[in-house]
N, C-alpha and C positions, 0 to 999 in steps of 0.2 A: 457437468461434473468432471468428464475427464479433461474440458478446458483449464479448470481450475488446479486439477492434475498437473496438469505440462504448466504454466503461466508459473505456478508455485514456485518453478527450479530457480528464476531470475530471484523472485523475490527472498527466496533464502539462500540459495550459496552467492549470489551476486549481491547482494541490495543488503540483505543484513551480516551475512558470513565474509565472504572472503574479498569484494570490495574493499570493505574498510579498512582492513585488516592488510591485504596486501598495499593498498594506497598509503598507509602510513609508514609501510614495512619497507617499501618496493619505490615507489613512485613516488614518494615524499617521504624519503628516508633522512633525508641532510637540515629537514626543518626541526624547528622544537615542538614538541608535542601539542600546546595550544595554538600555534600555528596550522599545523597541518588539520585539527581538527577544525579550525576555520573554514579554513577551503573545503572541505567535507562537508562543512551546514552550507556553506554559501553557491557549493556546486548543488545540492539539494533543492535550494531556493529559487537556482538557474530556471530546475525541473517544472516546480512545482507554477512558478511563473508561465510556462508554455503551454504545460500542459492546460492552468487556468482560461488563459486566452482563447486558447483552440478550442475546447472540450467541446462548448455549446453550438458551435457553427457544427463542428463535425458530426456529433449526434443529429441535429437538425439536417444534414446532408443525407445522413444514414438514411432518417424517417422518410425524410420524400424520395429518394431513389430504389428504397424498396430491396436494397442489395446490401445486404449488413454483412452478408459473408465475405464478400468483397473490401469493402473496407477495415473490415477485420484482419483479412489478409494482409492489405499492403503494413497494416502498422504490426503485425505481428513481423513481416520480415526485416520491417527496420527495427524492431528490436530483436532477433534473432540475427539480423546484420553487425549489430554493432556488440554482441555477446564475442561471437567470433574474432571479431577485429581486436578486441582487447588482448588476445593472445599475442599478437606480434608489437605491442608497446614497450619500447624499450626503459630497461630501469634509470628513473630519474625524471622520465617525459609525462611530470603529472598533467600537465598540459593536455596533451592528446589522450589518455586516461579519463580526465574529466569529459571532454568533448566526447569520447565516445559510450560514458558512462550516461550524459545528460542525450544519446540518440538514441541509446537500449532503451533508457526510462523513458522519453515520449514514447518508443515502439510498447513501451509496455500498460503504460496508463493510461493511450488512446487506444487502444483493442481492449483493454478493460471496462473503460465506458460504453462502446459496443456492445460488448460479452453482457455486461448488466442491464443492460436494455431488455436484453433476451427473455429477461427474466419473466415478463409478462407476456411473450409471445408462447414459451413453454408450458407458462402455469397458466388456466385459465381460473384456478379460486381464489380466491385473495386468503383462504385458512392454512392452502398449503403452502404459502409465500415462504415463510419460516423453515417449514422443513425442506424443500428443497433450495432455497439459500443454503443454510448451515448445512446441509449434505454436499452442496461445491467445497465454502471452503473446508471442510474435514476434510474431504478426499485432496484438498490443495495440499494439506498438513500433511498426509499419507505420503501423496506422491514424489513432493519440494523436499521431504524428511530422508527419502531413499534414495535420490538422488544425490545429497548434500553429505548421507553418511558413505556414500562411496567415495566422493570426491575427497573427503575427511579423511581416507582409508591411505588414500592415493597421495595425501602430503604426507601424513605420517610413516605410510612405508613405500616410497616411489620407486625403489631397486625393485620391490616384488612384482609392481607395472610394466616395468621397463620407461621408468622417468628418469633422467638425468638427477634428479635432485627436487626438493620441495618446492621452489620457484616454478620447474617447468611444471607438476604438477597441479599448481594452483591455475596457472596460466591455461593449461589441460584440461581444468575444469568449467571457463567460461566458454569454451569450445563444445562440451558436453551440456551445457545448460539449450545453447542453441537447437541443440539437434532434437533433443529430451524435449523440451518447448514445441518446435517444428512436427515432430512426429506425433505427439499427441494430441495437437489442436487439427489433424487431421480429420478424425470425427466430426467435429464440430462444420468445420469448411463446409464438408462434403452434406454431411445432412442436417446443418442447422437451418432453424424456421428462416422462409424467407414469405416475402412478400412482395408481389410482381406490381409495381407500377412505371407508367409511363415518364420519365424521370426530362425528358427532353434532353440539351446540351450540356455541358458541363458547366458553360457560365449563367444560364436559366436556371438551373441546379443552388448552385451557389446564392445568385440571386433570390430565389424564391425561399433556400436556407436561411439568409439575414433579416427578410421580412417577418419570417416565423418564426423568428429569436427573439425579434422587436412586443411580436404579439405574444409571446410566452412568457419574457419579460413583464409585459403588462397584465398576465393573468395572476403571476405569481404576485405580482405585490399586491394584488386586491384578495388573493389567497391567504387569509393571514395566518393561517396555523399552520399550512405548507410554510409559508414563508420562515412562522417560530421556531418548526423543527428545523430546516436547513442554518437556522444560525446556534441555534444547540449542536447541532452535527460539527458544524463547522469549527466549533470550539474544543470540544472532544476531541475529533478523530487527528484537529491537531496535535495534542498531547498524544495522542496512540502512532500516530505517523512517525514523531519524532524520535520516541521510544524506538521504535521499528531500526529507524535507520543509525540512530546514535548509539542506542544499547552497547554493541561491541566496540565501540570507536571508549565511552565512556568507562569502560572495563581495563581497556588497556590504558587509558588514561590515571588510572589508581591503583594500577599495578596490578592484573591479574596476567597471567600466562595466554598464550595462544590457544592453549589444550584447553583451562577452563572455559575460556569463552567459547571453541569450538563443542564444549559439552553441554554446555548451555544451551545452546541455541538447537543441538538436537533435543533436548530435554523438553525445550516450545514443541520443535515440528511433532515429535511421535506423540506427546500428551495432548500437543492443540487436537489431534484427533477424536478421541473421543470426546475430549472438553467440548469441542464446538458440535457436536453431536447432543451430548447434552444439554447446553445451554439454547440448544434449538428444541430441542421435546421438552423443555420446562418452561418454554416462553410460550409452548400448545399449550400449556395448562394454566399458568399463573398469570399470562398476556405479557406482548412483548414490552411496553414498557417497563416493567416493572424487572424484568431481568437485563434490559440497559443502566437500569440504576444498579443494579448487580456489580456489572460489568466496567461503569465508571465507579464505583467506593472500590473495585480491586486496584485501580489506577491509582487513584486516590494513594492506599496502602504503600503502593509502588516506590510512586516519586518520594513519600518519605522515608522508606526501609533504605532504598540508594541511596540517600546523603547522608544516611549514616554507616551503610555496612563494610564491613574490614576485612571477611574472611572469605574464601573463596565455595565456601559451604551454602555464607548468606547467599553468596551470587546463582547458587542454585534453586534456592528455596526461590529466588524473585523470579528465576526462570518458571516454576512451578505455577506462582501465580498469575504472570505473564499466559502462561498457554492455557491457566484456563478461564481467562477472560479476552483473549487479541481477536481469535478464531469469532468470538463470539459476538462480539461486538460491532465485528464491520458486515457479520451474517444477516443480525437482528437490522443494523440503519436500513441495509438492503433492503429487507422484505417492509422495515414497516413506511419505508418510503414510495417503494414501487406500492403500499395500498394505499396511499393518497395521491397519487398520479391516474393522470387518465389513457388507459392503455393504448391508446392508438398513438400517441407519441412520448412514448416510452423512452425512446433512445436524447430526446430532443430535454426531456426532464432531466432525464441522468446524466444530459452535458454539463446540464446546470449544474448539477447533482456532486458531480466530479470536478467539476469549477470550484464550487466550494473546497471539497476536499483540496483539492492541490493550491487555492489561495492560501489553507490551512496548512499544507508543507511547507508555505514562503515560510511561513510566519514562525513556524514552530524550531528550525534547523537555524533560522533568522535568529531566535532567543537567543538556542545556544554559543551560538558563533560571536555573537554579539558579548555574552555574558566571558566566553571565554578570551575570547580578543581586548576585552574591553578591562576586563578584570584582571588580568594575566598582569598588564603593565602597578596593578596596584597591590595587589596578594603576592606573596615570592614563592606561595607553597600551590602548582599546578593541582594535584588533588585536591583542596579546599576549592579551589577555581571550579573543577569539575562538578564537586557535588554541590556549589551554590547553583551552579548553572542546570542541573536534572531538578533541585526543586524549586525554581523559577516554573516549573509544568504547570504546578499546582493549580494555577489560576485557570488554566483552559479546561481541564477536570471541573472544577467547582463551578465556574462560570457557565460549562454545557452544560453539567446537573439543573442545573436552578433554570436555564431554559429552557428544557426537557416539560420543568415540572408545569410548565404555562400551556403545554400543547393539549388541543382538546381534538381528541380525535373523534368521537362525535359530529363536531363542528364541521371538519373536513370533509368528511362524507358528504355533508348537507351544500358545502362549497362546489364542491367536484361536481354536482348535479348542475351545476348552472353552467358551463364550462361550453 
């Protein structure tokens, strides 16, 4: 939990907050707005690309060398490396901005695939998966929420800091995200579950990694309900990844302020907390499927309230619904996936697991970019462009519902046994 604590800080003042925000502002200041929100889905897409590729060797490294705290470390520092580096980016150099936006985001979505491995080595019941899932990310909400309203504090008034101005302050804050990230994955380092095996060389390592990628590969597609749910996932959590990262890039795209959109997105972190607390002790009651379907008809709701809303009031209210379904959603895939995996290669699943996902970031930041690059030349009204392009989501929402509804989890259990 206090992994999910510190990991939060990137994910909300970097990734959904002040990334965007100053990349459009700062570092892609001289382009026009569907431009520069181009390069914003297409630098996403860079991510989501690497991270796909890699995910499942590196989980399968993890499994057989028995040393997750370690490989947790090295990719937690390249994204705590490249937090900090974005401070000395000079205004105009989107260039270097991207490049070191698309190293924090490997450092951050490979120590996540890690991190969620864990999940099975902490919890030995498959009843308690849910709650303490949902009890990370809440405390993610908690801790990403306290960090992001101070940095909030620090543009708004940077003379009572001792900031030159709201520039350095922003800049000030990717520097805080590092150390905040750094310092509280310490726990984790130091006493997270390990498991001692004999791992041999690095290239035996690797080697014996690709064979048991080949063989998990072939278990999963004879898996078919494992199999159902990962392309349900994969279509879903696209449309929720992309919300993540565009939400603010789209806001100021239709004219809302800096301030509303920074109120926003505190209005996600402090509310995701109890929300994903919740939607985690009513998935003990009523089963997890059934408050996934929850958590996509809120999505649903979503994509169509944004293409149409005008006031900066609406923008809260979607914030509202946002936090109390985002938290929830990526809680529940977690636990009800780690109980159809077989726990001793936990980390090696969730490569795959997060392959999906982040093939689902190509795809998802790929619409938009797509819709607005493409449409920009034929619409002359940029806002119309934007909200055609948010409810283009809708298909991934409705498409992961309906393949949700085919999963028999039953079935899986009976699968898992043959393994």
């Amino acid at each position: 939990m206090l992994y999910d604590w510190a990991n939060s800080a990137f994910a909300t003042t970097i990734m959904a907050g002040f990334f965007p925000i100053f990349f459009k502002s700062y570092w892609s200041a001289s382009d026009e707005v569907h431009v520069s929100t181009a390069k914003l889905a297409f630098s996403n897409s860079l991510v989501g690309i690497i991270i796909a590729l890699s995910a499942p060797v590196l989980g399968a490294m993890a499994d057989h060398s028995g040393k997750k705290n370690k490989f947790l470390f090295t990719f937690l520092m390249l994204g705590v490396g490249g937090c900090v580096a974005l401070f000395f980016v000079a205004k105009g150099d989107w260039r270097q901005a991207v490049l070191l936006y698309v190293l924090a985001s490997l450092g951050f979505f490979s120590a996540n695939n890690i991190y969620d491995s864990m999940l099975t080595d902490v919890v030995k019941s498959e009843k308690d998966y849910n709650r303490v899932s949902a009890g990370g990310y809440s405390m993610g909400y908690l801790g990403g929420g306290i960090l992001f309203a101070l940095n909030v504090a620090w543009t708004l008034w940077p003379s009572w800091f001792g900031f030159t101005g709201a520039a350095m302050a922003v800049r000030a804050s990717f520097i805080s995200v590092g150390l905040w990230w750094f310092l509280f994955a310490l726990p984790l380092l130091w006493y997270g579950p390990q498991k001692s095996k004999k791992s041999g060389s690095t290239l035996a390592l690797i080697q014996k990694s690709f064979r048991q990628i080949r063989h998990t590969f072939r278990e999963i597609r004879h898996m078919k309900v494992l199999f159902t749910f990962l392309l349900a996932y994969w279509l879903y959590i696209d449309g929720v990844d992309t919300v993540v990262r565009m939400a603010v890039d789209y806001g100021m795209s239709i004219g809302f302020t800096q301030i509303d959109l920074i109120t926003a997105l505190l209005v996600v972190q402090f509310l995701g907390f109890p929300f994903t607390w919740l939607v985690g002790y009513l998935a003990g009651k009523t089963g997890t499927r059934r408050m996934l379907y929850y958590t996509i008809f809120i999505y649903i709701i979503i994509c169509i309230w944004a293409s149409f809303m005008r006031s900066r009031y609406e923008f809260y209210g979607l914030a509202f619904l946002i936090a109390s379904a985002q938290g929830g959603i990526q809680s529940l895939s977690r636990s009800f996936f780690a109980g159809l995996i077989p726990p001793e290669k936990s980390a090696e699943y969730f490569g795959f697991y997060n392959m999906l996902g982040k093939f689902a970031v190509i795809f998802g930041p790929l619409l938009i970019g797509l819709c607005n690059f493409l449409l920009g030349y034929v619409i002359d009204d940029p806002q119309t462009v934007s909200r055609l392009s948010m409810a283009s989501l809708l298909v991934l929402f409705l498409g992961g519902a309906f393949t949700l509804s085919l999963v028999d989890e039953k079935k899986a259990h009976e699968e898992k046994k043959y393994l």
